[in-house]
C-alpha positions, 0 to 999 in steps of 0.5 A: 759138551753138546754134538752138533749134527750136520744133516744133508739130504740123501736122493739116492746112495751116491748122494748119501755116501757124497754127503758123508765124504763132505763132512755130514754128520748125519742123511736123510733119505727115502724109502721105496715109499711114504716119503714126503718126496715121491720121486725120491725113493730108494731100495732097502739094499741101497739104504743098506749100503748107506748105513754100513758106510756112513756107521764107520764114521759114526755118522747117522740115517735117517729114513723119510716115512713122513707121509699121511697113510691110507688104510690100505697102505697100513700092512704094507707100511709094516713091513717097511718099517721092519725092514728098515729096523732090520737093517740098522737105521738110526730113526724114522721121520713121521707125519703119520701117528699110526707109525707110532703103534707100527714101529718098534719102541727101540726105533727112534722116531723124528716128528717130521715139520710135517706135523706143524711144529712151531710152539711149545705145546706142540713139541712138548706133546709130541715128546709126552706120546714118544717123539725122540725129536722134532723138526721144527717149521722153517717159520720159526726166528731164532728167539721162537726157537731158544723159547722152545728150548726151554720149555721142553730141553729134553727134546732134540730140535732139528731146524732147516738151515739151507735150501728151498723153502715152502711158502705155507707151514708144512704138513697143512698146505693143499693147494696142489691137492686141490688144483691138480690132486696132487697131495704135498702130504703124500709126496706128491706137490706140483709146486702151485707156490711157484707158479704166476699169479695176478694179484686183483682186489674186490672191485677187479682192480689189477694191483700185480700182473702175473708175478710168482707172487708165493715163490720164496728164496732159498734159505741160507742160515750159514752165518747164524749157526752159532745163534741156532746152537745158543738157543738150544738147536742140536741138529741142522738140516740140509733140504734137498732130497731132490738135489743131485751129487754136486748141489749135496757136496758143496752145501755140505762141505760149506756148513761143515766148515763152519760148524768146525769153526764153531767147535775151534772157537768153542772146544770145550763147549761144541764138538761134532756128532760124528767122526772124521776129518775132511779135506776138500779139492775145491773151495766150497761156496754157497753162491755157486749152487743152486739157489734163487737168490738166499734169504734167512728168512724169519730167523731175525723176524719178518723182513721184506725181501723173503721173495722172489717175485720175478722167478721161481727158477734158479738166479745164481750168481752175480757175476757182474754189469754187461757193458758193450753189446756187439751183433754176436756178443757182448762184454761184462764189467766185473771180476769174474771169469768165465767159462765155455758152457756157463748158464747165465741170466738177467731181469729184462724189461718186462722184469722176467728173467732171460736166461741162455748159455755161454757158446764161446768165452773170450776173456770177459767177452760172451758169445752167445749161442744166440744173443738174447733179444732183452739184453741191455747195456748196465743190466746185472748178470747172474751166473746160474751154471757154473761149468768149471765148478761142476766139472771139479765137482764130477769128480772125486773131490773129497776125502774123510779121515778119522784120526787114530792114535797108535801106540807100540808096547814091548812084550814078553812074547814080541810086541803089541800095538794099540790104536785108540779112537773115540775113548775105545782101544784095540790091539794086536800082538805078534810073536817077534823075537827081540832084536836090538836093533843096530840103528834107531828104528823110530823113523822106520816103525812110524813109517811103516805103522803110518801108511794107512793108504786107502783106509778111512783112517789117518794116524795123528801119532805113534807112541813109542818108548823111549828107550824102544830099541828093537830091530821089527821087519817091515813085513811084520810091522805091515802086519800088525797095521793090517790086523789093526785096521781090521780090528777098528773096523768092529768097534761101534762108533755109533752114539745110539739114543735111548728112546723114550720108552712111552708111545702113549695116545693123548688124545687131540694135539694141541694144535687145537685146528679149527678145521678138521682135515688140519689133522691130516688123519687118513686111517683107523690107526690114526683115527684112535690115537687121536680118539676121534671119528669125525677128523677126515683128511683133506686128500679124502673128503676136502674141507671149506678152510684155508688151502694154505696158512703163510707166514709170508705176507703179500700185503707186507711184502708191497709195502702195505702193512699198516701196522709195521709202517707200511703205506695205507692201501687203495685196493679193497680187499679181500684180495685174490691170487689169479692163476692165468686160466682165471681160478682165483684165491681169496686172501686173508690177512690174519694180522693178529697171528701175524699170518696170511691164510690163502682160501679156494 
C-alpha cells in the first residue's frame, strides 16, 4: 500500500499548525536563513514548535535550506543544520551540493526543483550521490512524470500541484539577479516574470504593447491527482511559503479532501501518510482564494492558455456580468452574493484589469466607494477578496482527530483498558474491586471512556465483554481515560525513512550545462564535489547565456507555432521582450527542445 502526502507551505508556525489542523500530511518551512524564500524564515524554537505539533499526528517538517551557499556562510550553515538535526526535522531541501558533506547521514535530504529536475538521469544521479527525494520541475506533464518513475522507482518524487508558478526551470533563472542583483538562488526574486514588457521584432516593429507577457497562472492540478499517484507520485506540494493563514487552510483542506477521496475509492491501494481525521466549519473551494486564473499546466502537454497576459495580480472569482450602471452604482447579473468590503475586478477597454472594493451591498447592487471610470454594461466581474470567506476563515475552523480504539479487559487485580492506534497498543490498569453492578454498565463506561474533549483523539469504539457486569465509579473510569491519553501521547507515530547510506561525489551531473554558471557552484565545497575549478555562479562572475530557459513559448502562445498548426509569422526575428525604461531581451526559440531561452 503506497502513502500519499499532502505537503503545504509553512510561512511562519501559525500557518504550519494551520496546515496540519486542515489535513496536511507534511509542511515545509524556512529556517532563519538559506531558504529560497528570504522574507520567510522562521526561529529554531518556532520550528521546534512546529515539529512536537505536527509529529502527534505523524505528520512531517521539512526545513528549505534550498539556497546557493557562499564560502563565508559555510560555518554558519553548520551550525544550522545541526540545530535543525537537533530538534527533530524529518529532512532538509537543498539546491547547495555542500549540504551534502554538511548534514549528517541520518538526515534525510530532499533535491529542492532547485536543481532542475526534469529527466531520468538527472534524478537517478541525485539518488546515486544520497538524495532520499526529488522535487521534480513544475514543467514536467504526467507521462514525463510516470517515465521517471520507472526509470529510478526507489526514489520518492514530490510534484507542485497548486499555486504560482515560475515562468523559467527553477534553480537556472537570473534574470532578477541581473536586473536588479537580486538572486532567485539566494531567495531574493524581484518577480522580473511578472513585470510588463513589449514585445519588438528585429526590424522595431511593435508586435504586443506593454503586456505580462512572461506571467503565468497558478497551477491547480486538484482533478489530476489520481494520474500524478498512478504514474508514480508520492508526495504533493502546495507552493505558498509566502501565503498567509487563510490561503494555507483553504488550499489544504480542498487537496486533502480529495486525496481522501482517492484512498475511499482505492483502500487497498492508497492510504494517508499521516494520521488524523479532519472536520471543517467551511466548504473549501479553490476558486475563493488567491489565484490568477488557474491553469494545469504541462500536465497533458502544452496548451495555450498557460498565461496571464493581461495581469500579474490576483483575477479570482467569477462572480458574474454587470448589467445596469447608476452614477453611484451599478447591478450584476449572475447568482453570487455579496458582501460589504469584497474586492472586485474587471478587464477594461485598454485590456488592463481595474480593480476596487464593495462600499455598500444591496442584494446584486454594488456601491462603490468610487465608481470605477472603465466599467461598462456586459463586462465579466471577478471577485478577488472574498470578505465573508475570509472572515470564516479568521477564525477557528478546523479540527483533526486521530481515531482510537479502546478496549476494557477484567483482571485479577481490577481492570485494564487498552487504546490501539496505528498497529501500536498501550495500556493501564487500576487496582478496583470487583462489583457486580446492579444494572448494565455498558451505556455509563462507553460515556465516560468516550469523553476525550480537548484531546486530538477521537474513540471510534469501545470493546467490552459481553458478559462484562462490573459496577466502575465514573471517577475511576475518568482516570484511566486520563492515564491513557497520556500514554498515547509517547508513542512514535512517525514512519522515519532510512536514508541512503552513500553521500558519494560523482563528479559532473548529467545535466551536461552548456554554460558553466548553470551549475550554480558558489563555494570550495561544492566546487570539489563537482571536481571542478573552473564552474563559478552567476551571482559571482555572470556569464553571456541564457538569463532564463522557459518552457513556456511566447511564439506559441500567439498562435505563431509553425510546427503545431499555428500561423506563419510576419515579424522577423530574433524577437525582444522590452521592459518600459527600454532594456530589452533577445528571444530565442529552441524548437528542438521545444523550449524558449530569454538572453541579455
Amino acid at each position: 500500500m503506497r502513502a500519499l502526502e499532502l505537503l503545504a507551505p509553512a510561512k511562519n508556525l501559525t500557518c504550519g499548525m494551520a496546515a496540519i489542523d486542515h489535513g496536511a500530511d507534511a509542511v515545509y518551512i524556512g529556517a532563519p536563513s538559506f531558504g529560497a524564500r528570504a522574507a520567510a524564515g522562521n526561529s529554531i524554537e518556532d520550528i521546534q514548535s512546529l515539529c512536537n505539533y505536527a509529529h502527534r499526528f505523524g505528520v512531517k517538517v521539512y526545513v528549505t535550506l534550498n539556497t546557493i551557499i557562499y564560502d563565508e556562510e559555510l560555518e554558519q550553515l553548520q551550525q544550522l543544520v545541526l540545530s535543525l538535526t537537533g530538534i527533530g526535522v524529518d529532512a532538509i531541501l537543498v539546491q547547495d551540493m555542500s549540504l551534502l558533506k554538511l548534514c549528517p547521514s541520518k538526515m534525510p535530504l530532499h533535491a529542492s526543483t532547485q536543481t532542475d529536475n526534469r529527466t531520468a538521469e538527472k534524478v537517478r544521479w541525485l539518488h546515486d550521490i544520497g538524495f532520499f527525494r526529488a522535487v521534480l520541475a513544475r514543467e514536467l506533464s504526467v507521462e514525463e512524470i510516470a517515465s521517471i518513475h520507472e526509470s529510478v522507482p526507489e526514489m520518492e518524487l514530490e510534484v507542485f500541484v497548486h499555486g504560482a508558478l515560475c515562468v523559467s526551470y527553477s534553480g537556472i533563472c537570473y534574470a532578477s539577479q541581473h536586473c536588479f542583483r537580486r538572486s532567485a538562488n539566494r531567495g531574493e526574486c524581484a518577480q522580473f516574470c511578472r513585470m510588463r514588457f513589449s514585445l519588438i521584432d528585429a526590424q522595431g516593429k511593435e508586435i504586443e504593447h506593454e503586456r505580462y507577457l512572461l506571467s503565468l497562472k497558478d497551477m491547480n492540478q486538484s482533478g489530476n491527482l489520481l494520474e500524478l499517484i498512478e504514474a508514480g507520485a508520492t508526495s504533493f506540494k502546495i507552493e505558498g511559503r509566502l501565503k498567509d493563514v487563510t490561503y494555507v487552510k483553504n488550499v489544504t483542506a480542498a487537496y486533502s479532501e480529495r486525496l481522501n477521496e482517492i484512498v475511499r475509492r482505492y483502500p487497498d491501494k492508497y492510504c494517508r501518510a499521516s494520521l488524523g481525521q479532519c472536520t471543517y466549519s467551511f466548504q473549501p473551494d479553490l476558486k475563493r482564494t488567491f489565484n490568477r486564473g488557474y491553469t494545469s499546466y504541462f500536465a497533458h502537454g502544452r496548451q495555450p492558455d498557460i498565461a496571464s497576459f493581461d495581469t500579474p495580480k490576483a483575477i479570482g472569482e467569477f462572480v458574474g456580468t454587470v448589467k445596469e450602471i447608476r452614477n453611484d452604482s451599478f447591478n450584476v447579473a449572475g447568482i453570487a452574493s455579496f458582501a460589504n468590503g469584497d474586492g472586485l475586478c474587471f478587464l477594461n477597454d485598454d485590456r488592463q484589469f481595474e480593480g476596487f472594493r464593495a462600499n455598500r451591498v444591496v442584494g446584486n447592487r454594488i456601491y462603490p466607494y468610487k465608481m470605477p471610470k472603465g466599467i461598462r454594461p456586459g463586462m465579466s466581474l471577478y471577485r478577488n477578496n472574498d470578505q465573508e470567506f475570509e472572515r470564516i476563515l479568521s477564525k477557528p475552523s478546523a479540527q483533526r482527530k486521530i481515531p482510537v480504539s479502546m478496549s476494557l479487559q477484567v483482571v485479577e487485580e481490577g481492570f485494564s483498558l487498552y487504546a490501539t492506534v496505528c498497529n501500536q497498543t498501550c495500556h493501564v490498569t487500576i487496582p478496583q474491586e470487583h462489583q457486580i453492578a446492579k444494572k448494565s454498565p455498558r451505556e455509563n463506561i462507553i460515556l465516560q471512556l468516550t469523553k476525550l474533549g480537548e484531546t486530538i483523539y477521537s474513540c471510534s469504539e469501545v470493546e467490552i465483554p459481553s458478559d462484562f457486569n462490573y459496577f466502575i465509579p465514573n471517577s475511576v473510569l475518568s482516570e484511566m481515560r486520563r492515564q491513557l491519553v497520556d500514554q498515547l501521547g509517547q508513542l512514535n507515530l512517525m514512519d522515519n525513512p532510512v536514508p541512503s547510506p552513500s553521500r558519494a561525489c560523482n563528479g559532473l551531473s548529467p545535466s551536461h550545462y552548456a554554460y558553466p554558471y548553470l551549475y550554480n557552484i558558489s563555494n570550495r565545497l561544492s566546487q570539489e564535489f563537482y571536481k571542478a575549478d573552473d564552474l563559478t555562479a552567476y551571482e559571482l562572475k555572470g556569464g553571456d547565456g541564457p538569463l532564463m530557459q522557459c518552457r513556456h513559448c511566447i511564439r506559441y502562445a500567439l498562435g505563431y507555432c509553425v510546427r503545431r498548426g499555428g500561423r506563419h509569422p510576419e515579424w522577423k526575428e530574433p524577437l525582444y521582450l522590452q521592459l518600459g525604461d527600454g532594456r530589452r531581451f533577445r528571444l530565442e526559440f529552441d524548437c528542438k527542445n521545444c523550449q524558449m531561452n530569454v538572453y541579455a
